[in-house]
N, C-alpha and C positions, 0 to 999 in steps of 0.2 A: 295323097293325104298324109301317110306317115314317113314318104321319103323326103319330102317336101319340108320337115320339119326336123329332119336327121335323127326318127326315131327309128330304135332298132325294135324289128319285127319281123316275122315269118308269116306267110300267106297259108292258109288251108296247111296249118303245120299236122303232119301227121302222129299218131301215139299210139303207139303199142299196149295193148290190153294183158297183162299178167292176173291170173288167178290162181291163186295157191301155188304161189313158184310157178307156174308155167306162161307162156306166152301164148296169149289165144291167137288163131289165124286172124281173127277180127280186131279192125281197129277204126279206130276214129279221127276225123279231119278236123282240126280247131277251125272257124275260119282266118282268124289272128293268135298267132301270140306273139304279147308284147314285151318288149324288155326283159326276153328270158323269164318272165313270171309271172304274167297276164294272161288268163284265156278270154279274150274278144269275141263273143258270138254276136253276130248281125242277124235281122230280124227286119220283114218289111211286112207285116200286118196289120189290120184294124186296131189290134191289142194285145197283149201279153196273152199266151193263153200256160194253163199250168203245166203242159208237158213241154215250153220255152224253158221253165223255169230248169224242170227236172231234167231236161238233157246236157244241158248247163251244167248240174249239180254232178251229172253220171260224171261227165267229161272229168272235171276237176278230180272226183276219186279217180276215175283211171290212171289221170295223169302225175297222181300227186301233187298238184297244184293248189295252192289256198283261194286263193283270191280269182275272181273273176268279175265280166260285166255283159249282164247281157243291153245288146242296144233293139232297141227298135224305132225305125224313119218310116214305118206306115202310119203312123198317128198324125195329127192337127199337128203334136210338137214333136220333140225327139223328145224318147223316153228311154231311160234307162236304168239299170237296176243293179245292184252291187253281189253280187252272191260268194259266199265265204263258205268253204267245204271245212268244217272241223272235224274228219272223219268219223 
């Protein structure tokens, strides 16, 4: 899909969790990031549901990232959603 198209991107990129200065053992898998500045979350449900949105939203703080997009190809159409972390 995105080598195809000679976009740069990382699969299930992983991020490191900091809290108050520290690094937590836990972290989290994007399943894309794109262009060094995209978190791509994929989604194959009935519908968006509200903790889609929020894990989305977590990711983005953790990562220090603004911009993201969550998709979902479980619906009739492809749906997708823009979500903007302004911390």
């Amino acid at each position: 899909m995105f080598s195809d198209r000679r976009l740069k991107y990382e699969r299930e990129k992983p991020f490191k969790i900091e809290c108050e200065n520290e690094i937590l053992r836990h972290r989290f898998d994007a399943d894309f990031f794109v262009f060094n500045s995209i978190i791509l979350e994929i989604k194959a449900s009935s519908q968006f549901h509200p903790d889609n949105f929020n894990q989305t939203l977590n990711y983005l703080k953790a990562s220090q990232v603004k911009p993201g997009i969550l998709t979902n190809f479980g619906e009739a159409r492809l749906n997708f959603k823009r979500v903007i972390c302004t911390y």
